[in-house]
Structures are given as C-alpha cells and as structure tokens.
C-alpha positions as CSV (number, residue, x, y, z in Angstrom):
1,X,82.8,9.0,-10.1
2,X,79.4,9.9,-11.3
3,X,78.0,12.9,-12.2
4,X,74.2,11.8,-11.6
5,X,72.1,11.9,-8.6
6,X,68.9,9.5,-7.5
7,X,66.0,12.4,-6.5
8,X,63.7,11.6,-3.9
9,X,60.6,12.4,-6.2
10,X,60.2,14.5,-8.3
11,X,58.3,17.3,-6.9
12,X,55.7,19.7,-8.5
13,X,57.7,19.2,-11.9
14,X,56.0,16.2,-14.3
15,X,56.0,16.7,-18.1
16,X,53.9,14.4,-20.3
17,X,52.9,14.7,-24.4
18,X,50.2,13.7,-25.4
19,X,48.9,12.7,-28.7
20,X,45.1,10.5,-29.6
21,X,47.3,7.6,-29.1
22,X,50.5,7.6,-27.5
23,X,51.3,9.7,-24.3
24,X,55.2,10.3,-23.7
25,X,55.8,10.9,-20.1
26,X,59.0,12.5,-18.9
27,X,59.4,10.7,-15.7
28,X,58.7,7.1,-14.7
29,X,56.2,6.1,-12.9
30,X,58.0,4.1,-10.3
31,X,59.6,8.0,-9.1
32,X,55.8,9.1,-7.8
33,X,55.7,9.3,-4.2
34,X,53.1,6.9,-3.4
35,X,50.8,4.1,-4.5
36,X,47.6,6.2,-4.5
37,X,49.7,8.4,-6.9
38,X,50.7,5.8,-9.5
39,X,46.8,4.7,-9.6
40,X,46.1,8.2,-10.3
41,X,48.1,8.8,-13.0
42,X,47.3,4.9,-14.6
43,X,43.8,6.0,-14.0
44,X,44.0,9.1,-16.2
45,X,46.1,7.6,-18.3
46,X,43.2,4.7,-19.3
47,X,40.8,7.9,-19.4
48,X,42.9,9.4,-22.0
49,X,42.8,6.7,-24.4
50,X,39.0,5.9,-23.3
51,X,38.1,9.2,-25.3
C-alpha cells in the first residue's frame, strides 16, 4: 500500500529558484499539461540564462 498519488497536473501551483546560473524547479517538466506548455517554460528558461 502506498501513500502517494500521481496528480493530473499540477494546477496554478509551480515553484522555481532562480539564481544567475542555476534555476531549481519544483516540479518536472514532463507534469505540464501540454506541449505548447513545456516550450514555454524551455523557452524562458533559455531567456533566463541569455541575460
């Protein structure tokens, strides 16, 4: 028996740190609801470190 559940997504809820270099994201980003999501997020992810 397990305690844990698989969500469905995760909602409004997505927690990321960010540092000049590294960005630690709470989630992964297989869990986003969609492909146009996962670009998104790769996409500001590249513009982070891009400066």
């Amino acid at each position: 028996m397990s305690d844990f559940e698989i969500a469905d997504g995760l909602g409004e809820v997505l927690a990321v740190t960010a540092t000049p270099d590294t960005l630690l994201f709470g989630f992964g980003l297989e869990q986003l609801e969609s492909d146009a999501a996962r670009a998104e997020v790769v996409a500001r992810m590249l513009a982070h470190f891009a400066g």
